[in-house]
Every structure is written in C-alpha cells, then in structure tokens.
C-alpha positions in Angstrom: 0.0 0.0 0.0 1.4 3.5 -0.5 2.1 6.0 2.1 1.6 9.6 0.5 3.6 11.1 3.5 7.2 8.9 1.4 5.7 10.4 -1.3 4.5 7.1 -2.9 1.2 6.7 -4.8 -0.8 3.8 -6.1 -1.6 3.8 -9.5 -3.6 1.4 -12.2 -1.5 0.5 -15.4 -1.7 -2.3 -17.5 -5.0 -4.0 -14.9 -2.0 -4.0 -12.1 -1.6 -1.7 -9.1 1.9 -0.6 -9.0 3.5 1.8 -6.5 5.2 4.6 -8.0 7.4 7.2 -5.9 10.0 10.0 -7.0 13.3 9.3 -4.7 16.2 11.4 -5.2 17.4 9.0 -7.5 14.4 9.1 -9.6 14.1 13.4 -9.6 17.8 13.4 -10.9 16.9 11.0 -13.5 14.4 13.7 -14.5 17.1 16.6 -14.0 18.8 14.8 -16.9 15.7 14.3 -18.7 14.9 17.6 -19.0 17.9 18.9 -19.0 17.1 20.7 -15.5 20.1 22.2 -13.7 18.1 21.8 -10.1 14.7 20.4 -8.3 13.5 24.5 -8.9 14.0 24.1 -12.9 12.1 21.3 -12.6 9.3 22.5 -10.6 9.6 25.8 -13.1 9.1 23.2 -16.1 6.4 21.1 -14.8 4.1 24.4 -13.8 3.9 24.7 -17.9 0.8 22.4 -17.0 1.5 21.3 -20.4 2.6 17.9 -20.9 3.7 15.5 -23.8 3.0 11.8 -23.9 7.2 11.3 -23.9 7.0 13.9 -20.6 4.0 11.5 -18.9 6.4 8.0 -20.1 9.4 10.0 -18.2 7.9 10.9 -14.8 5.6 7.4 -14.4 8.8 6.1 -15.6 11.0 7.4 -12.9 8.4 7.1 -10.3 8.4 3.3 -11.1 11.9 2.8 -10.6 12.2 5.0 -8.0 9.4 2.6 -6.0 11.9 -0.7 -6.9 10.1 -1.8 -10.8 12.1 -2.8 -12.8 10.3 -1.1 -16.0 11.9 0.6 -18.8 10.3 3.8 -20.4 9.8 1.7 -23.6 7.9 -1.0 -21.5 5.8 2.0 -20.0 5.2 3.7 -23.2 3.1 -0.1 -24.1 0.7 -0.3 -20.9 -2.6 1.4 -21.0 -4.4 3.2 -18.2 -7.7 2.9 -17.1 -9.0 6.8 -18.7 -6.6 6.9 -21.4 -4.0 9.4 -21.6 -6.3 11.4 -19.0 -5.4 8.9 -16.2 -1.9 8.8 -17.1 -1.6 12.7 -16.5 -3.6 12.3 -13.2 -1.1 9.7 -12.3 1.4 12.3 -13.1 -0.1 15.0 -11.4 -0.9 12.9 -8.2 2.8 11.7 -8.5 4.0 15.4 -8.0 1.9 16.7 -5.9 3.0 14.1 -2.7 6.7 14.3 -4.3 6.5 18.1 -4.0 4.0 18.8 -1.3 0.4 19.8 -0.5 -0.4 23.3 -1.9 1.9 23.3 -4.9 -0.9 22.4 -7.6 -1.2 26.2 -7.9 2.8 26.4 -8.4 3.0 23.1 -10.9 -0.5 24.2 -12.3 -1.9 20.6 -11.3 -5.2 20.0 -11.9 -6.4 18.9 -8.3 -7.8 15.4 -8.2 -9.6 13.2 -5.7 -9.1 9.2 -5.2 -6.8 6.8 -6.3 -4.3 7.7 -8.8 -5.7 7.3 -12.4 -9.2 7.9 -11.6 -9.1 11.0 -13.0 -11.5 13.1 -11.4 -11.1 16.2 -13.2 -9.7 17.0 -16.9 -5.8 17.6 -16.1 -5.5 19.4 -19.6 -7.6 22.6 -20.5 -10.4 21.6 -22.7 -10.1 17.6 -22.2 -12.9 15.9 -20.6 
C-alpha cells in the first residue's frame, strides 16, 4: 500500500496496481531528462501544465523505478491506463503533488484530483474531458 507522506502513490496500469514514488534517485533522472540544472527548474518546467506523452512515459517512468520496478520507459510507453491518456496525467499530477507537497498544484498548475491515482477526477488538460 502506499504511504503519500514517502511520497508514494498507487496507481492502475496495464490492470495491475503498482507503487510509484519519486526518490532522489528518480528526480535526478528527471534533472537529466529535461535537462534541468536543479529540483527548482524542474518544478519551473512542470508548472507549464502542459505535458507530452514522452513527458508522462518519463515521470511514471521514474516514479516506477524509483518505488523498486524494474520497468523501462519503452515498456511503459506499451501499458494502457484505465481513462486513457487522462489517467496517465492524473497519475502524473498525483505523483508530484506528494513528491513536491500539498499546496503546490497552484505552483506546478496541477489539476487537483480526488481518489486513487488514475481515476481521474477532473480534466488535467484545458479543454479535455
């Protein structure tokens, strides 16, 4: 089960629960990723609010690893989510808001969201759902 106050979340992908979390390990991998010099550059990049499907495979991706699952971004990019690529960005957004604390969805422009991760509750990109 995950604890939200380690910054883990449960999420549905492929019919399986998996815990996904962002360790340090797993935020530097997305440093690198984005070519982030530091955690602020990051946060600065994710408050776009605007996401692609290769940003969504990078921070589930991360957050799986980072939670012990061995899963490669190309295995990722071939499991499907329950809510299409709406769930996978509330998995995303669920994933950063524990990894970067209550109150930022105004900062990282997070849609907020109640339940289990990937049970979208509300649209996480303007104009979708």
């Amino acid at each position: 089960m995950a604890n939200h106050l380690r910054g883990e979340i449960s999420a549905g992908l492929d019919g399986r629960k998996w815990t996904l979390v962002l360790t340090l390990g797993a935020l530097a991998e997305l440093e690198d990723a984005f070519s982030c010099e530091d955690l602020q550059a990051l946060v600065d990049r994710f408050s776009t609010g605007r996401f692609s499907a290769r940003d969504l495979i990078r921070i589930l991706g991360a957050g799986l690893r980072g939670a012990g699952n061995d899963v490669s971004d190309d295995q990722l990019a071939l499991m499907t989510s329950a809510g299409g690529v709406t769930g996978y960005a509330a998995i995303a957004a669920d994933l950063l808001r524990v990894t970067f604390g209550d109150g930022q969805e105004e900062a990282l422009n997070l849609p907020s969201s109640k339940g289990e991760a990937g049970q979208n509750q509300t649209a996480p990109f303007p104009g979708a759902g």
